[in-house]
Structures are given as C-alpha cells and as structure tokens.
N, C-alpha and C positions, 0 to 999 in steps of 0.2 A: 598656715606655715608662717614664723616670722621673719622678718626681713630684714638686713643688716646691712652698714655699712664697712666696708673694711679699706685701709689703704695700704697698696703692695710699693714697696721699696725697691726697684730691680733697675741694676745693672745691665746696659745693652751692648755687647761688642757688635759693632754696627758692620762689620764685614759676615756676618752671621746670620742676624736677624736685624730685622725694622721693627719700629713700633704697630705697625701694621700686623705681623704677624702675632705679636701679645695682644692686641685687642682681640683679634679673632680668636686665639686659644683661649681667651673668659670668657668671650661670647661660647662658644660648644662647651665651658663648662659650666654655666649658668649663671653667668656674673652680666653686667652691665657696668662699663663704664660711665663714669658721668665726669669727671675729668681728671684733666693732666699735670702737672707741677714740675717742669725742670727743676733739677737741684744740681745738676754741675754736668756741662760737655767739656769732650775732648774730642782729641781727632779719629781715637780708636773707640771708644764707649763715651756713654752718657747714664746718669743716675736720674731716675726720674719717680717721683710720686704719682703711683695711679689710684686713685678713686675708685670704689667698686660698689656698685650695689649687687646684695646676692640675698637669696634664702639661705636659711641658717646649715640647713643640709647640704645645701651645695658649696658651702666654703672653701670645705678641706680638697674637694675636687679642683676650686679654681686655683688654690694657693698649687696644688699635685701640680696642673699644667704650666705654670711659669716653672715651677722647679725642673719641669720633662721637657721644657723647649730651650735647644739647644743655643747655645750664646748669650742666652738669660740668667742673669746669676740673682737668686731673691736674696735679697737683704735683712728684709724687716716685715712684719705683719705685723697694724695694729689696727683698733677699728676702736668707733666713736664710743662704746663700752668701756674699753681699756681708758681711752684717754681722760675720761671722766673722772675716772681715780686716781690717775696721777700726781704723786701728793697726798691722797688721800682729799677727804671729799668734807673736812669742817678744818674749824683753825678757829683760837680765841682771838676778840678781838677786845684792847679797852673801853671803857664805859665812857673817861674823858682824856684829854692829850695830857703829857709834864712837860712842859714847856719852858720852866723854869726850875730853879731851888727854893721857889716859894710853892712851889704844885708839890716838888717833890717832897717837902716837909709834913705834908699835908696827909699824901694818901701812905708815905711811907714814914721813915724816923726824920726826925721822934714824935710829930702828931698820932701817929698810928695806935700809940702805946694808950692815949686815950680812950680809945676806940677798943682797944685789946680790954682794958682794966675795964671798961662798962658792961663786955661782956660775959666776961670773969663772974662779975656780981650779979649778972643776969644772965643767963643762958640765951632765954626766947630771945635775946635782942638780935643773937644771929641771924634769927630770919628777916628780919627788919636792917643791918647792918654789915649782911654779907654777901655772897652770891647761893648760901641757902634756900632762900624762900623760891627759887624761880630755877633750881638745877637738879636734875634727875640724872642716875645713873643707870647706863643701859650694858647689863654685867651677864656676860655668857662665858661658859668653858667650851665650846664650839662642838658638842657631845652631841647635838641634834638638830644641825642647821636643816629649815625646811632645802625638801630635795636631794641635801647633797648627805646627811649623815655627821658621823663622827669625823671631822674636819681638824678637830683640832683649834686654840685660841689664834694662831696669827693668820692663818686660812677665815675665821670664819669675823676677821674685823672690818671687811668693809660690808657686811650685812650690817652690821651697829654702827656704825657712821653713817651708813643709809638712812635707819632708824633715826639718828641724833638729827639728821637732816628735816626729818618730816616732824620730829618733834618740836623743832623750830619754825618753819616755814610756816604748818598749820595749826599752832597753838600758839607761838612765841615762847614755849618752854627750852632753856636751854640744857643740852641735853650731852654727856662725853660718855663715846663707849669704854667699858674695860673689860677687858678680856684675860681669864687667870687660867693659868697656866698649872692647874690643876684640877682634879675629878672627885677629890677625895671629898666627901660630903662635909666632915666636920672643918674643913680647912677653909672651904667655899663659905659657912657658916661665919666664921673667926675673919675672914677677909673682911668679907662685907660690911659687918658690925664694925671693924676697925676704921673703913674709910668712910663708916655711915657720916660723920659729923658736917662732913661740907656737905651734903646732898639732903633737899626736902624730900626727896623719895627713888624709891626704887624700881628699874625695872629688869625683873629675868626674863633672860631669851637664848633659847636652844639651848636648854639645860636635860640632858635625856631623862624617860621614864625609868624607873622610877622615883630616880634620887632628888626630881625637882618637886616631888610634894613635899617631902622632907625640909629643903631645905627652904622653899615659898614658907610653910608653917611656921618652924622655926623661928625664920626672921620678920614672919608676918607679929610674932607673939615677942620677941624680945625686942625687937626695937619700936620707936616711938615715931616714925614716919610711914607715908604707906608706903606697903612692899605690890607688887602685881607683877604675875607670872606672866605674861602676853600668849604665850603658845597654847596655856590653859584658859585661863580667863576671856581675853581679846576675842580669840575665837568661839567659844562658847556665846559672850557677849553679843555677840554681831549676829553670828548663827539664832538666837533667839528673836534678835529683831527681826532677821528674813523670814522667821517662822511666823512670827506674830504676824502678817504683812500677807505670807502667803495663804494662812486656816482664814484671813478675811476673802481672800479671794473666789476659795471653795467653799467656803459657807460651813465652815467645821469647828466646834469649839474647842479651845485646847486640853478640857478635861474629859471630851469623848474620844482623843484620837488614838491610836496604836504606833508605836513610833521604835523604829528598829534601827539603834547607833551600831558601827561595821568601828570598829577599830580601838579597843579599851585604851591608852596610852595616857599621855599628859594633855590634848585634847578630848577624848572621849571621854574620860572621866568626868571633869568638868561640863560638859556639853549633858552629860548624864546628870548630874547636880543642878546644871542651871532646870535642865526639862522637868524635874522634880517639884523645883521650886515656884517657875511658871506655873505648876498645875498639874500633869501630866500624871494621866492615872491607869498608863499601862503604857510599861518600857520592857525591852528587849535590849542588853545589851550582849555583841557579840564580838567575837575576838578569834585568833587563828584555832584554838580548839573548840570552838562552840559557843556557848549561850553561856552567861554567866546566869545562873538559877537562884531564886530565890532557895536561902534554906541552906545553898551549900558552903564550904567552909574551902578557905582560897588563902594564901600563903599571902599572897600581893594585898597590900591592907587596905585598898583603894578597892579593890574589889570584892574584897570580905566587907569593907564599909555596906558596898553596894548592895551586896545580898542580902543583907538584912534591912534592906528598903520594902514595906510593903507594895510601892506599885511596879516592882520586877517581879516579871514575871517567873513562876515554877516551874518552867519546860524547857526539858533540854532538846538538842539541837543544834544544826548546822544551817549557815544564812538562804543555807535552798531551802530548807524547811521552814525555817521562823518568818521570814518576810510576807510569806503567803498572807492577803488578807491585811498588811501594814498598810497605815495611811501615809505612813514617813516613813523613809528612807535618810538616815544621818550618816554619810560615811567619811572616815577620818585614818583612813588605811592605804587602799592600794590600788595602782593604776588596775582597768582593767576586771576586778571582782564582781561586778556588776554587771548581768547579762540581761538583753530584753524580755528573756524569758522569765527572771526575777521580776520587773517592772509589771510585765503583763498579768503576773499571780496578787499584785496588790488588791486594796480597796480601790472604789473606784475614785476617781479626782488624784490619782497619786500623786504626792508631794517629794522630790527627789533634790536632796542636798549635796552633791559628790565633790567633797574639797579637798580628796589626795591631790598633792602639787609634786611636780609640775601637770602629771597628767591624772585625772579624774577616773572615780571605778566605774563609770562608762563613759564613751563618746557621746557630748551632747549632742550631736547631728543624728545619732543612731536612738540614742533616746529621746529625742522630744515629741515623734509624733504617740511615745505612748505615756506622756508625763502631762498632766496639769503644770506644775510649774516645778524646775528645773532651776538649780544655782549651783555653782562652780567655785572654787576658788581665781580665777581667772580671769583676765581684764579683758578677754579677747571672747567672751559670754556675756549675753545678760546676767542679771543678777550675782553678781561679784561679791562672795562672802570673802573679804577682807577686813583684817584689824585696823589698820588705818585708820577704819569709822569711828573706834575705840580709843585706842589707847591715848592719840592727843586732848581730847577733851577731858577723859576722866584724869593726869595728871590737872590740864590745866585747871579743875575744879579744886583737886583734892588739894593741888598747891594753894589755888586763892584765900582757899576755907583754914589751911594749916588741918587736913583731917589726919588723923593719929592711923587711922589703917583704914582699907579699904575693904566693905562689910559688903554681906549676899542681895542686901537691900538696895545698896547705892549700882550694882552692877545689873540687878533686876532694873531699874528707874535707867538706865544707862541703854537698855537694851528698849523699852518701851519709848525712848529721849530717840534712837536714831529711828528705830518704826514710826515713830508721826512723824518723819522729813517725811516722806512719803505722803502728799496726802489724798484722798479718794478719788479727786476727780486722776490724778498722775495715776492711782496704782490699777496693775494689771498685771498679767501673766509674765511677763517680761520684765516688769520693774518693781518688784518689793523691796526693795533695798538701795539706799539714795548710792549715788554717786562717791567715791573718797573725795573728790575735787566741790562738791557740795558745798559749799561757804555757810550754811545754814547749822550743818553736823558738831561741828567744836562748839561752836555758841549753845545749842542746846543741850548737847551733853552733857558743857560745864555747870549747865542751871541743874540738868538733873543730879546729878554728883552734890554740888552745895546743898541743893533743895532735901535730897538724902541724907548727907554728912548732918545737917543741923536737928531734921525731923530724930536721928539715932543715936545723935548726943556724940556722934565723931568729929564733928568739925569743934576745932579752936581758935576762929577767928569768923567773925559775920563781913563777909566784903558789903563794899557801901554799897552796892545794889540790890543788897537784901535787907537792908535796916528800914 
C-alpha cells in the first residue's frame, strides 16, 4: 500500500479542543503525525499546519476525523503530490542574458532578420539555428490517460509536463506539452502538421483506440520529423526487451514459444507487431470477445491487419481456453482477468507480463509462486515494464541523427539496446529489465537509434561519434 504525506490546515477553538485531542483523532485514523507549524494564535483559536503521514486508503478517514471533531474547523488539505504542481512543473528558461541594447540587437531586431533571411534560403538551417534540432512536442487529446480514461486536455496536462520533465532530465531533450482541445481525427491531423515547424519530432500520448493509428500513420507519412506513439510503441518497445531477457532465463527460443496478448487496443496491437517482427511464430491475440482468428474479417483495420498474419493463430475462443499450454502471457487490459488457475494451465517456465495500470490482471504476490518470471507495470514490483527505458533515448538519437521517421528496425535495435543493460552475470528471475534510473539506458538506446537510423538510410545527419 502506498504511503503519503499530506498536510491538514485546522483551526482550534481552544475552549473546545487541544491539540492533544487532533493527534489522537489521526492516530485512530491511521495518520501519524510527524510535525507541527503554527501559523497564527489568538486568545480564543489558533491555525496550525499539521504534517501527516498516512496510507493512501486511509486519508479520506483522517481528513473525516478533523472534520467530526468538534471545535476543529479544517481549512485546507494538501499533500507533497499537489504541491509539486503548483505552477505546473517546467518553464522556459533563456539560452543567454540581454543585458544590454547591444545583446538585444543581436538575438532580436534587427540582427535577428539575418538569421530569419538565411533560413528563408535554407530551411535545414533551423535545426542548426533554432530551438528545432533538440525540441519535441508531447501532444495528447486526454481520450486515454493511463488509469484514469477520457479526462479530457486540461485534466490530462500534468501527465505531459511529467513526460517534458523526464524528457529533460534523462536525455537533455527539451520537451513542451500541448494538449488540444479536440477528438476529431482530421483536426488532430491539421494541428500538428501546423505546429510541426518548431519541433524536431513528435510525441503522441493518450490518444484513444482507435483513432491514434490513424492519426500516428498519417503524420508518421506526411511530415518530415519522427512522429512516435509512446502508448503503442514505448510500450511494446520495452515489453520486448523484458521478453528478450526473460526466454534467456528459461532457456526458450523466441521462434519456439506460444504467446497469448489479453487486450487488442493501441498497446496490444503494437506489442502484436513488435512479437511478429521479433520472430514469434505462434500468437494468440485476444480481446473482450475472443480470440482474434486467423482468416477472419474484423471491421477494426488493426485487426483485420492482424488476421491475415500467418503466425495467428486459427482458433477461436476465450482466454480460459486459449492460454492453456501458452508460454507467454502479454496482458494490456484489466485489473484482475488473470486467475491462478489460468497461470497453472500454462507451458511449463511460464513467462507472465501483467501491465494493466494502476492494477495488474493478477496479484503478483498471488502469482509468483506459479510463474517463472513475472513483470508489472509498476515500480513497487520487480521487473517494471515502463516506457521511460524508451522514449528518451530513441528522441535523443533520432534528434542527434535528424532521422526523417522512426522505422520497425530502429525500435527492434531499441528494444535489443535496453535487453543488453542487463547483463548475464545481473540477470535473473527478478531483474530482466534495467532500472528507468539506469544511467546506462539513454546512452545506449541513442547508439541503437543512430546505429539504425544510418544502417536504413533514415538518419540525415552522421553525429561526430559516428564518423
């Protein structure tokens, strides 16, 4: 259970209640103080800041008991989550000071017009003379935030300033969310392309199924930067290295195994495509009506794609029936659908992926004693499939390189790039998948991306550590 801090604002009419009595009413409801803060006495009341540590469950009980104890008046709840956002969580800063009207001539008028006219005659010079070459945009309609759903754009912008955060911190990409205030697919299309000109590349995030293949494709093919889905890609991406990492552990090759994906959408598709591409020469994908069959004809184009894949499988079914006999378990759906009794009908060494977020389709404490190895979406688990491992380094490469789009090849080489942080004497049951905090991860990624980019004739720039 996680654990939080929050701080309570109350008001004490001191002929009432003591401070004595509001410690004790956190303590019975599951709070621990850890301290205290006057903010203003009088003769009759005092306002004071209390400090709380609690479990995430027990909150709403502590905050209930200051509000039920009488001569207590609550003011304010915030806790070290909120305050973090306050503001909001990036901000631009300049490159250098204007300190004068000879600085200011310089980056503004009329020096600037120099600088405007070179690239007038030259386009590529933006990336060399702007804040193109090193700026990504992190562009969602907030139609499929992990966890919470259709949220909406100004609901779902501090997940993308979280994003522009780590895009910074662990690559040096700098990174500004936008968030549009529309669903309609071709408007989403016309946006982006409009704002494409200041940004080396793009990234979509929580864009719902189906309309983000549409629109990933689209802008993957008309414009001239890379485009990357993160929700599809990222996670497939990373998902593959923890594969790769875990069939060494069980001694299984990746073109002998059986491998049953739980959840068709804008992850399971992709996670389906990458296993393909990997190798993978008998899939099962399955979804809330069944088994997507080879042969059958399916409205959703991503899975009419699918079905005319020769290694899907021809059987229909339901995941109590298909799993039987699977080496892999991929699930990308729902808390909970995954039963021990499922796990128990596998091949032997089962391999089990559950990365519904926040909660996973089974309990890992309930599955591990019947799983070979077990990974989560979750940092509070071994083996943590998170995009993190991802998405900063493949920007950072595809920036360095100037790669024109991002191909099946460089996300394959991407996915093989975070499987060797791992290396043999480290891996084990528990750790196939390095660390997000890993300092190793960005650096290799970005080699495998370049190393891609140039081998498939996408990169348009060789950085000087590759000449």
């Amino acid at each position: 259970m996680a654990n939080t801090s929050i701080i309570l604002r109350v008001e004490l009419t001191h002929d009432k209640v003591s401070f004595g009595d509001v410690a004790s009413a956190i303590s019975r409801a599951g709070g621990d103080v850890t301290s205290i803060d006057v903010i203003r006495v009088g003769k009759e009341s005092s306002v004071r800041d209390i400090t709380v540590d609690v479990q995430d469950a027990a909150e709403a009980a502590v905050v209930d008991a200051i509000k039920q104890l009488e001569g207590s008046t609550l003011i304010n709840v915030s806790d070290r989550t909120f305050l973090a956002h306050l503001g909001g969580k990036i901000s631009t800063q300049p490159s250098m000071p204007i300190k004068n009207r000879d600085d200011l001539s310089r980056v503004y008028t009329p020096g600037v017009a120099r600088v405007c006219t070179a690239i007038h005659q030259d386009p590529q010079k933006a990336y060399s003379l702007t804040i193109k070459r090193n700026t990504v945009a992190v562009i969602s309609d907030g139609t499929a935030v992990l966890g919470l759903g259709d949220i909406g754009p100004k609901a779902a912008a501090p997940v993308m300033e979280g994003k522009a955060m780590l895009f910074k911190q662990l690559a040096g990409v700098d990174a500004f969310p936008i968030c549009l205030d529309t669903t309609d697919t071709e408007e989403i299309i016309r946006t982006v392309k409009a704002i494409s000109p200041i940004f080396g590349g793009i990234n979509l995030e929580d864009i719902s199924s189906p309309r983000c293949f549409e629109i990933e494709s689209r802008l993957g093919q008309e414009l001239d930067i890379p485009v990357f889905h993160d929700d599809q890609h990222g996670t497939a991406v990373v998902m593959l290295a923890g594969l790769l990492n875990a069939l060494k552990v069980v001694g299984k090759p990746i073109e002998s195994i059986r491998v049953v994906v739980n959840g068709i959408g804008a992850a399971g598709v992709s996670i389906c495509k990458m296993l393909l591409a990997a190798g993978v020469k008998r899939l099962v994908p399955v979804d809330r009506e069944g088994a997507i069959i080879r042969g059958e004809t399916y409205e959703q184009p991503m899975w009419q794609w699918l079905a005319q894949q020769p290694q899907v499988e021809a059987v229909s079914g339901t995941l109590d029936q298909l799993i039987k006999g699977a080496d892999v378990f991929i699930g990308v759906s729902r808390a909970g659908l995954l039963k021990v009794e499922h796990v128990q009908s596998m091949a032997k060494d089962p391999i089990v992926f559950a990365l519904a977020n926040p909660q996973p389709e089974i309990d890992p404490e309930i599955a591990q004693p019947y799983v070979r190895v077990l990974a989560t979406g979750r940092s509070d688990f071994p083996n943590q499939i998170n995009n993190v491992l991802c998405f900063p380094g493949i920007f950072r490469g595809a920036l360095d390189c100037r790669a024109s789009h991002i191909n099946e090849e460089m996300k394959l080489a991407v996915a093989r790039a975070i499987a060797s942080v791992v290396s043999d004497a480290e891996l084990n049951e528990l750790y196939v998948i390095p660390s997000i905090f890993n300092e190793q991860v960005v650096a290799t990624v970005r080699h495998a991306v370049i190393e891609a980019a140039i081998r498939t004739g996408t990169a348009r720039r060789i950085p000087p550590d590759f000449r």
